[in-house]
C-alpha positions as CSV (number, residue, x, y, z in Angstrom):
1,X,8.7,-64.0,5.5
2,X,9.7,-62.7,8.9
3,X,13.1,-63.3,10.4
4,X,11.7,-65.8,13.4
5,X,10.3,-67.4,10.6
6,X,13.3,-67.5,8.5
7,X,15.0,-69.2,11.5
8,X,12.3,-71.9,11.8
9,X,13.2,-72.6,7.8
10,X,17.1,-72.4,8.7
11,X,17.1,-74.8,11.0
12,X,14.4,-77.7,9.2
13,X,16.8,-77.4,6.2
14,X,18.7,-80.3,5.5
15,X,22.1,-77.9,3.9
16,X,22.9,-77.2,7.0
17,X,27.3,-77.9,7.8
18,X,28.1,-80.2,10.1
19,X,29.8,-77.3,12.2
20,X,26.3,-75.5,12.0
21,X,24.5,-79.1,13.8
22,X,27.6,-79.4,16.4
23,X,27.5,-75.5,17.4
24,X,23.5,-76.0,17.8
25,X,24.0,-79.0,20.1
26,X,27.1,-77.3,22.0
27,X,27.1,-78.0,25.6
28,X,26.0,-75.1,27.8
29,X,28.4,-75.9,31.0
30,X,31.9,-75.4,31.6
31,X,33.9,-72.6,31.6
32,X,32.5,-68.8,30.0
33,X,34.5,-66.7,28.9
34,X,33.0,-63.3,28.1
35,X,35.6,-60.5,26.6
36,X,33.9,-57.5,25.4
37,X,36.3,-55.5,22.7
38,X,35.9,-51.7,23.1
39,X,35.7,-51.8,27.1
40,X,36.6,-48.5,28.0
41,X,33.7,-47.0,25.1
42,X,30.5,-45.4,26.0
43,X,28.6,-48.6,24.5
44,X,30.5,-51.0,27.0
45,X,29.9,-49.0,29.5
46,X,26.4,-48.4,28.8
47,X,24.6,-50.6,27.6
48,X,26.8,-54.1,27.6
49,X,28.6,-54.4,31.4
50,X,24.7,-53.4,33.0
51,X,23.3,-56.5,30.9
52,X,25.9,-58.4,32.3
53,X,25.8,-56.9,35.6
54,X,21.9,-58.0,35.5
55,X,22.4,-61.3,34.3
56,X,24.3,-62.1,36.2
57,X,22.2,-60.8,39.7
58,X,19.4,-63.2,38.3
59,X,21.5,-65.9,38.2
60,X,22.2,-66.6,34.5
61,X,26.6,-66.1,34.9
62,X,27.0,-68.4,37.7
63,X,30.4,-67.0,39.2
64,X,32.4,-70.4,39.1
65,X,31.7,-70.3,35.8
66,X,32.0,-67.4,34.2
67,X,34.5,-64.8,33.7
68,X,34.3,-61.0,32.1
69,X,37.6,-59.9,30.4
70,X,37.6,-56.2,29.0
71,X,39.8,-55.4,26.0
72,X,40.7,-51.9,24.8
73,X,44.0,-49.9,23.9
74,X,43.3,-47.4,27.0
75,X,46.3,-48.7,29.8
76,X,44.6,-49.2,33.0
77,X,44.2,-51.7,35.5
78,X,41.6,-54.3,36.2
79,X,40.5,-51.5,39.2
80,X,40.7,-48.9,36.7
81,X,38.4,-50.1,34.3
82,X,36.2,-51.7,37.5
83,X,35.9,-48.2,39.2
84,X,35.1,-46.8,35.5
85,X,31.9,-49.2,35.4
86,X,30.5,-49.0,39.1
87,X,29.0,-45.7,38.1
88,X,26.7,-47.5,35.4
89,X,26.1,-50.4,37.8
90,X,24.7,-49.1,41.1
91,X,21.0,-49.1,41.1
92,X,21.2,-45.1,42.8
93,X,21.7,-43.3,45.9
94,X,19.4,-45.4,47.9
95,X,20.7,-48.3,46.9
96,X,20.6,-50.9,49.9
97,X,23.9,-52.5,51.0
98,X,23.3,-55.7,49.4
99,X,22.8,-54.4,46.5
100,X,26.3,-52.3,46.3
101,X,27.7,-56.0,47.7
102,X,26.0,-57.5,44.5
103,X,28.0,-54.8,42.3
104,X,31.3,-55.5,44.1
105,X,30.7,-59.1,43.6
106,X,30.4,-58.8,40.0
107,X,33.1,-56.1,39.2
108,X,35.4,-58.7,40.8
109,X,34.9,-61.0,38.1
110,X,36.0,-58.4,35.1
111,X,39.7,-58.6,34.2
112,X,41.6,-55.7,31.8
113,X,43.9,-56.4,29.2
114,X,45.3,-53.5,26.7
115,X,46.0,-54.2,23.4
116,X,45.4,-52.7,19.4
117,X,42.5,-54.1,17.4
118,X,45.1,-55.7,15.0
119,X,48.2,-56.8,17.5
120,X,49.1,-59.7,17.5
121,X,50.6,-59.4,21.2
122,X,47.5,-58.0,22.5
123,X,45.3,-60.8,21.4
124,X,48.2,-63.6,22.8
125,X,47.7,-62.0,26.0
126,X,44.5,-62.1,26.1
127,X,44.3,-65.4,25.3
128,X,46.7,-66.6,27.9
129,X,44.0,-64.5,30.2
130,X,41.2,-66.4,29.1
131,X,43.1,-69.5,29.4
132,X,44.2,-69.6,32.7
133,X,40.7,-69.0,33.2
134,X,39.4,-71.6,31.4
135,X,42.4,-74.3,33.6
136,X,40.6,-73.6,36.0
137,X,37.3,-74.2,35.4
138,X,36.9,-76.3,32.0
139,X,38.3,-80.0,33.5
140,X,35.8,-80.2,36.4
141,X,32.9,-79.2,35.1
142,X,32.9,-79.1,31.2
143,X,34.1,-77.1,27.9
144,X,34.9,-74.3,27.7
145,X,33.2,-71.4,25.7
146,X,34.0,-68.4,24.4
147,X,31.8,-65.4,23.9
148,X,33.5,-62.4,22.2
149,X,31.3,-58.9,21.8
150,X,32.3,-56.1,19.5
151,X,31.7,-53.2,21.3
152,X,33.4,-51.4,18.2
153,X,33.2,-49.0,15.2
154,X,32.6,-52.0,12.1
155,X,35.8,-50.2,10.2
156,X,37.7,-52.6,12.7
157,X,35.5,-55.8,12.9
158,X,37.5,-57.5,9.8
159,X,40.5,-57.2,11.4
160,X,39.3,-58.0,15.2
161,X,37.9,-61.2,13.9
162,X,41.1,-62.1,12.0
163,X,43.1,-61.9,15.5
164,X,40.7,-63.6,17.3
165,X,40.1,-66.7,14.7
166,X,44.4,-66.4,15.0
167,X,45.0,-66.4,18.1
168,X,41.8,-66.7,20.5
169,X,39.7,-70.3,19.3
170,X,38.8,-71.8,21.8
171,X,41.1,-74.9,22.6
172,X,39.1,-77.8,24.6
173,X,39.3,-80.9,23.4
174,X,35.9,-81.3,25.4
175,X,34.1,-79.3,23.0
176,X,32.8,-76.1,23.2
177,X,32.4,-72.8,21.0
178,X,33.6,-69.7,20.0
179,X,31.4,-66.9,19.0
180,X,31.3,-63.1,18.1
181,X,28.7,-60.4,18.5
182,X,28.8,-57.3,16.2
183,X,26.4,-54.5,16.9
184,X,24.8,-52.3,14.0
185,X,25.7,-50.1,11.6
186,X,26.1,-54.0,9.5
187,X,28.1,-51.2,6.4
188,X,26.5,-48.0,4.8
189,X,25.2,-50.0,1.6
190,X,24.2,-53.5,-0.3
191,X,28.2,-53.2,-1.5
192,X,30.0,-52.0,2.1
193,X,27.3,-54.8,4.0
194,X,28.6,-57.8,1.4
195,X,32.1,-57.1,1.8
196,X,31.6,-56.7,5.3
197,X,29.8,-59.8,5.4
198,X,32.4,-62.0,3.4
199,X,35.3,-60.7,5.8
200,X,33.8,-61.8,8.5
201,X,32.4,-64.9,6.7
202,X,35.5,-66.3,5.4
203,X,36.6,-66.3,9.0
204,X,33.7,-67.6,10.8
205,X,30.7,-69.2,10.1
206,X,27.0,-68.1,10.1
207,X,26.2,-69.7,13.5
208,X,28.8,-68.5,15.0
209,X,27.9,-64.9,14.2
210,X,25.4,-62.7,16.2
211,X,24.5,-59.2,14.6
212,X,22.9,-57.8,17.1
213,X,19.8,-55.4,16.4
214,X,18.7,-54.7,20.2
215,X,15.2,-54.0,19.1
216,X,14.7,-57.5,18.1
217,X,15.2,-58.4,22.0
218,X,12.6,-55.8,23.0
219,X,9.6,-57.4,25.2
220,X,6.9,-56.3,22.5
221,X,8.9,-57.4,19.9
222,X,9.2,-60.6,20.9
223,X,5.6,-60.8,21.4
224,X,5.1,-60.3,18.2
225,X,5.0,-63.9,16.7
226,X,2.8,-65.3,19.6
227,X,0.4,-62.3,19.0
228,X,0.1,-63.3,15.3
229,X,0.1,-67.3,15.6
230,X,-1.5,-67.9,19.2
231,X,-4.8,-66.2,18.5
232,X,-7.4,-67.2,16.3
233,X,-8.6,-63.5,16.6
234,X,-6.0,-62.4,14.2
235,X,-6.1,-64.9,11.6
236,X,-8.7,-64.2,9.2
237,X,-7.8,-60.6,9.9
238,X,-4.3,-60.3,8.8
239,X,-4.4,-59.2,5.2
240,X,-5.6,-56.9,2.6
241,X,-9.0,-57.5,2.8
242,X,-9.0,-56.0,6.1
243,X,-6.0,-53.8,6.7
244,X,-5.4,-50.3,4.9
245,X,-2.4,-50.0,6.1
246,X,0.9,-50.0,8.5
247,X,3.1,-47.9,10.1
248,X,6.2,-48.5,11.6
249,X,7.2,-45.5,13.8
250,X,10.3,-44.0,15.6
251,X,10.2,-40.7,17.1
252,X,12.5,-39.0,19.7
253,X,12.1,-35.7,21.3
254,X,15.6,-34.6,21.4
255,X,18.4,-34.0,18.1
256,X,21.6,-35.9,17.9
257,X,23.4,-34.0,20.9
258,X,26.9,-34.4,20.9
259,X,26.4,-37.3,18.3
260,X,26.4,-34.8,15.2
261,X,29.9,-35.9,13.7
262,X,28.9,-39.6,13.8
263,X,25.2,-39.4,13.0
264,X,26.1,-37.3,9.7
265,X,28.0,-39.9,8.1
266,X,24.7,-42.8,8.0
267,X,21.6,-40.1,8.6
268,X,18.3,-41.7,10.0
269,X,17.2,-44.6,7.5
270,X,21.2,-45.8,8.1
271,X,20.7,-45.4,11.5
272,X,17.1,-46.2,12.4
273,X,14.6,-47.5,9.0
274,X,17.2,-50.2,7.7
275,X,18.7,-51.3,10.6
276,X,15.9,-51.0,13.6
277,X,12.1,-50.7,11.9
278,X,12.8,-52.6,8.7
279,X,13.1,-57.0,9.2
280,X,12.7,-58.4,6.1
281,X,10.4,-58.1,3.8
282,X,10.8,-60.4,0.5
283,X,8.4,-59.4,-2.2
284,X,8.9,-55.0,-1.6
285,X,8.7,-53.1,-4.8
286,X,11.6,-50.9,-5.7
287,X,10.8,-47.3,-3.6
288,X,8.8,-44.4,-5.7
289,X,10.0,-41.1,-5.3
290,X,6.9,-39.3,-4.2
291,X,6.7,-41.8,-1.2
292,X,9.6,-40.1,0.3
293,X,9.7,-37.3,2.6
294,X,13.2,-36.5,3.7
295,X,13.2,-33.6,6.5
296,X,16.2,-31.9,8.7
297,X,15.5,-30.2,11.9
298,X,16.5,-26.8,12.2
299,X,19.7,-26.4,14.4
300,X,20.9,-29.7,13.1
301,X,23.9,-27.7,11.5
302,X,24.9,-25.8,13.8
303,X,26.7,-28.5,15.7
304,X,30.5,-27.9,14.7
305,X,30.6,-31.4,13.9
306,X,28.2,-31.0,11.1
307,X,29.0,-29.9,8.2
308,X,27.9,-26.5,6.8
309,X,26.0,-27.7,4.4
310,X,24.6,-30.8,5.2
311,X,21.5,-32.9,3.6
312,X,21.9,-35.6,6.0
313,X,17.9,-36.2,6.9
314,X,17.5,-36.2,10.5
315,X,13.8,-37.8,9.9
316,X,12.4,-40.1,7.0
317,X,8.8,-41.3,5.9
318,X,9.2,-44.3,3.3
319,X,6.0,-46.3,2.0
320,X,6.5,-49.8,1.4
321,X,4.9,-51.7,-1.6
322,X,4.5,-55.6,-0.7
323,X,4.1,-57.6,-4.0
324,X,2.2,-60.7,-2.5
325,X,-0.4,-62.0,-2.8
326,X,-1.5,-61.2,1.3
327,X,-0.6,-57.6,1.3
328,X,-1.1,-56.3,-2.3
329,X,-1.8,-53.0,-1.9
330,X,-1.6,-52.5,1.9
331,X,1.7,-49.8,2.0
332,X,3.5,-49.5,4.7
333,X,4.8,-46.8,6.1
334,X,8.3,-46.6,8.0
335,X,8.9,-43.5,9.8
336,X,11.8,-42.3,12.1
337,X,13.1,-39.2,13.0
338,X,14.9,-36.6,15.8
339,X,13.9,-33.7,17.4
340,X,9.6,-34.5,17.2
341,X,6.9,-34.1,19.3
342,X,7.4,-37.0,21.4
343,X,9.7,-40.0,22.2
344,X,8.1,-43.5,21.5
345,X,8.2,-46.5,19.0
346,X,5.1,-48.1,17.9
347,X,3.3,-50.6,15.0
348,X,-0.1,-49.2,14.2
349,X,-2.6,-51.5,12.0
350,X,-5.5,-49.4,10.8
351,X,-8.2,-51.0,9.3
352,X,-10.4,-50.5,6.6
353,X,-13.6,-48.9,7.0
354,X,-17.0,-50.4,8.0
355,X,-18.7,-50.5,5.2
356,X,-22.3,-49.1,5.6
357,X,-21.1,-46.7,8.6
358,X,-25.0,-46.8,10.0
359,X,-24.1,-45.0,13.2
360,X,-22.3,-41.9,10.9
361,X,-18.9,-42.3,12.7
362,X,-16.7,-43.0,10.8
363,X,-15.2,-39.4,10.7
364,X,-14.0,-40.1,14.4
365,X,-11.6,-42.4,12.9
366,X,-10.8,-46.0,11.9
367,X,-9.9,-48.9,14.0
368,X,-6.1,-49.4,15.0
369,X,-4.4,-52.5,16.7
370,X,-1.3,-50.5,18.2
371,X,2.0,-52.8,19.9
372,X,3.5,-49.6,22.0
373,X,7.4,-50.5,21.9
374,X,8.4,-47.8,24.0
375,X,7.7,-46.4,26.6
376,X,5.0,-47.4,28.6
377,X,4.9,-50.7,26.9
378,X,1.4,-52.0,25.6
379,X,-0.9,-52.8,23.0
380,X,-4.3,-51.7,22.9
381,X,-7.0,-51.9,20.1
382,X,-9.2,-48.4,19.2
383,X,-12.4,-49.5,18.8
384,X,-15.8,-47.1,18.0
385,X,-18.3,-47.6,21.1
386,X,-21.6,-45.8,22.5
387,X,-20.8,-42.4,24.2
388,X,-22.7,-43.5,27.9
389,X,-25.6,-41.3,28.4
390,X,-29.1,-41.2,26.7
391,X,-27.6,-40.4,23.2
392,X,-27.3,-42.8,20.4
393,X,-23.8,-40.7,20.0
394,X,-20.4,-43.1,19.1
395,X,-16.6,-42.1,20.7
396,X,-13.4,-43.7,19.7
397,X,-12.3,-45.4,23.1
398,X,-10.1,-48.9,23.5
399,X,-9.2,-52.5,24.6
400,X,-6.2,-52.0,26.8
401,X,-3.5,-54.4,28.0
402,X,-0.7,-51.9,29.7
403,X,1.9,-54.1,30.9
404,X,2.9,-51.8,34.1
405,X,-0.5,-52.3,35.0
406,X,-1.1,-55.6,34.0
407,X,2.1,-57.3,35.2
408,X,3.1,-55.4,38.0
409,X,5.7,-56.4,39.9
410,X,7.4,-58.3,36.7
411,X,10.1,-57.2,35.3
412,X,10.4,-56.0,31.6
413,X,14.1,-57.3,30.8
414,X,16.5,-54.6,29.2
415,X,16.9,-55.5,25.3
416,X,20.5,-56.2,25.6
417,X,19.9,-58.4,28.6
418,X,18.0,-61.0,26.1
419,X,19.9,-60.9,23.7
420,X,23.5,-61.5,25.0
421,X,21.8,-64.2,27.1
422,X,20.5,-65.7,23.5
423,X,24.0,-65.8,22.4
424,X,25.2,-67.5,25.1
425,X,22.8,-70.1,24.5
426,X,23.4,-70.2,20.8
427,X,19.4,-68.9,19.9
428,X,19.8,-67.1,16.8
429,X,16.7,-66.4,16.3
430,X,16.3,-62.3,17.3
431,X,19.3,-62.0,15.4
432,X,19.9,-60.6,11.5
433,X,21.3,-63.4,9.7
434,X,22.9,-62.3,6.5
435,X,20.7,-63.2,3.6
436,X,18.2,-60.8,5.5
437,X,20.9,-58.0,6.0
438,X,20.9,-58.2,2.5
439,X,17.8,-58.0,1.0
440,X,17.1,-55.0,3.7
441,X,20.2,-52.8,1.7
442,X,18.9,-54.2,-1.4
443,X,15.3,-52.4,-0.6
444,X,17.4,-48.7,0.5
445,X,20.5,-48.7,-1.2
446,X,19.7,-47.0,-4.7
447,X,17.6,-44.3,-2.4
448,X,20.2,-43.7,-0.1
449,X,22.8,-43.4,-2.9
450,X,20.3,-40.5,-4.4
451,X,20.5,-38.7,-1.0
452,X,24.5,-39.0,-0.7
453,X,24.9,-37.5,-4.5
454,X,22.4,-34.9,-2.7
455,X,19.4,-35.3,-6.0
456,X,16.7,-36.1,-2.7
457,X,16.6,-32.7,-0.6
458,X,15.9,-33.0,3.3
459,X,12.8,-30.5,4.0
460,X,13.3,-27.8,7.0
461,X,11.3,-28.7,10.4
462,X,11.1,-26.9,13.7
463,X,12.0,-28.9,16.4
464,X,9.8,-30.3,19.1
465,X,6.8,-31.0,15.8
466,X,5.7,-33.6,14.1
467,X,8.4,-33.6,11.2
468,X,7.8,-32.5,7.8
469,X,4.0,-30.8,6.8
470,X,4.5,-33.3,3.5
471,X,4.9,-36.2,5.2
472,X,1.8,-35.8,6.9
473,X,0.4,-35.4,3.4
474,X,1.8,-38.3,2.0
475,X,0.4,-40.4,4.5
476,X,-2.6,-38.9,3.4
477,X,-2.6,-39.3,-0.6
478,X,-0.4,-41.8,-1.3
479,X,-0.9,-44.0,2.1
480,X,-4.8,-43.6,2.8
481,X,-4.1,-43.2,6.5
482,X,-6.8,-41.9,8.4
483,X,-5.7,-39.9,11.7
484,X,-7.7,-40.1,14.8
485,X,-7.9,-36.2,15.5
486,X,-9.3,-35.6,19.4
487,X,-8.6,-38.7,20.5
488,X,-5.4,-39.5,23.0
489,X,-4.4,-43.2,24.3
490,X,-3.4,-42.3,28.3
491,X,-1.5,-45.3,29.5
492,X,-3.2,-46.1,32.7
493,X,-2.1,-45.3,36.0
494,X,-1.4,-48.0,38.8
């Protein structure tokens, strides 16, 4: 079962709480309050004020509405931490002069309040903040709502939410909601994940709480379900009569730089399998040994913030055994890692062979339906056609739909953009609930447990390759995965 589909389930159930009905029906007018915790971080900074900043250009955080309040225990002012942002904000050095009036606009609606993660005079204060606010706004024109993103290390997300259920509920007696966004890594482990969960749990319930995984807002993500359900094309095709197999794939070009000290404490299936290329899967069988490559790339260690000797894998090729009566036999294969060949993230569904193979070409490789995540994002089928000339001679070539040269002029919305605009509408749905949290650290744990105690050993790999020779073998043996040598997919050009 896939997690949009899980949602669908959630939300026909009949169990639901009455607090779980109201929050889905919550009025979307009236006062928003956005704080984000962790203001003056590199994520905030980043990745959450631009998605503001560009929500709020199209329109979605009307400005009579909406206010932005940052929250960290650097002391500055509300001009400090605005003059700290712009940087992220302006669109470049030709930027026109409405545009840097568009920026100004929005910084002006970002107050600063300093405070601990666990004080309970930090929180009051930023409570009174978001109240005044709220005076102001809430009696004309609605309830009031309160948005509250974690832009934080999860060691402090226990007790964040305790000063926030405390001390910063929101208080209309028109209605409204209060809700929390916690970003990945959701604990190292099935045991760190559950206790995690329950903290949080006992203080808020599941509606209310949005575990963000910014893939899950990506455009070709998203397309995903209407791929599969909207098209008769795929129907009969999607099972293990037809497919041999599936990968998953995450590749970057470049090592942890910088993020050495942090990366070593989770390695790549913490940071990347379980959390980005894994949604779950119900029925996987328990993960054999010799369907594990680990690798390291060489010059991972010598960051000083890595330890001297380190197994942390810096790359990972896991098959996955589905025990249903659809996929029985179909593995597939999850793969990430740092310092490759190339930067891009990509599903690949090879099919089986044609049986017969009357024109001889099935050496040139099998047909692929390939969703291109990033970058360049597309999907394209490889399909086996007639070289042109007077030859009876067959090329692997494709059905392309590139979405820079399909859609131009749309824009592709940034991942984080989606989602915190999901939350403010209360759509779960590209969310990780938390029975699907943990049946993904159910699937990993007992491997990654083997690599910690250091009985799985991480295999050498020059940077700028394809990871690990084995893995390539693997795929080979153990996954039946046929690779396409000669043939490159060029996105095309405008």
């Amino acid at each position: 079962m896939s997690s949009s589909e899980w949602h669908v389930e959630r939300r026909q159930s009949s169990n639901e709480s009455p607090l779980s009905r109201d929050l889905e029906n919550a009025p979307e007018t009236g006062s928003l309050s956005i704080v984000v915790l962790g203001a003056s971080g590199d994520l905030a900074k980043k990745k959450t004020f631009p998605a503001l900043f560009h929500l709020y250009v199209q329109g979605f955080l009307p400005p009579n509405e909406v206010c932005i309040f940052g929250y960290a225990r650097t002391k500055i002012t509300d001009n400090d931490l605005r003059n700290r942002l712009r940087g992220y904000l302006v669109p470049g050095k030709d930027s026109s002069l409405e545009q840097l009036e568009e920026v100004s606009k929005f910084l002006n609606l970002i107050k600063y309040v300093s405070g601990s993660y666990d004080s309970k005079d930090g929180f009051c204060n930023l409570d009174k903040e978001i109240s005044e606010h709220e005076s102001l706004k809430s009696s004309a024109q609605g309830p009031s709502r309160r948005l509250f993103y974690l832009a934080l290390p999860p060691t402090v997300y226990p007790s964040v939410c305790k000063m926030i259920k405390t001390y910063c509920m929101n208080k209309s007696d028109l209605g409204g909601w209060t809700r929390i966004v916690v970003e990945k890594p959701f604990g190292k482990d099935l045991e760190s994940a559950e206790q995690l969960s329950t903290e949080i749990g006992e203080l808020f319930e599941e509606p209310q709480i949005y575990r963000i995984d910014h893939y899950l807002g990506k455009e070709l993500v998203q397309n995903m379900l209407v791929l599969r359900f909207a098209n008769r094309l795929f129907m009969p095709q999607w099972n293990r009569d037809n497919i041999a197999n599936v990968q998953i794939v995450f590749r970057e070009d470049f090592g942890t730089e910088g993020r050495g000290g942090y990366f070593d404490q989770y390695g790549i299936i913490r940071d990347i399998i379980q959390n980005h290329l894994l949604q779950v899967l119900e029925s996987v069988l328990p993960i054999k040994d010799d369907e594990v490559v680990l690798g390291q790339y060489e010059g991972y260690r010598d960051d000083d913030t890595v330890p001297d000797h380190s197994n942390t894998p810096t790359f990972a090729s896991v098959i996955l055994r589905v025990h249903n009566e659809r996929w029985e036999g179909v593995p597939f294969i999850l793969k990430a890692g740092k310092a490759l060949n190339a930067r891009k993230a990509d599903i690949r569904v090879q099919f089986k062979d044609v049986p017969g193979d009357i024109f001889k070409c099935q050496k040139q490789g099998r047909n692929e339906f390939v969703i291109r995540l990033q970058p360049s994002e597309a999907m394209y089928m490889k399909l086996t056609v007639k070289k042109p000339g007077l030859e009876m001679e067959t090329i692997q070539s494709e059905l392309d739909l590139s979405y820079r040269q399909r859609y131009q002029g749309a824009t592709i919305p940034e991942a984080y953009e989606r989602l915190i605009l999901d939350t403010i509408r209360g759509d779960q749905q590209h969310f990780v609930r938390r029975d699907e949290l943990k049946a993904s650290w159910e699937i990993f744990t007992p491997l990654l447990h083997r690599i910690d105690k250091g009985e799985f050993k991480s295999i050498p790999y020059k940077p700028g390759t394809r990871g690990p020779a084995e893995a390539d073998k693997v795929l080979l043996e153990k996954a039946g995965y046929v690779q396409t040598h000669g043939y490159i997919w060029i996105p095309p050009t405008l």
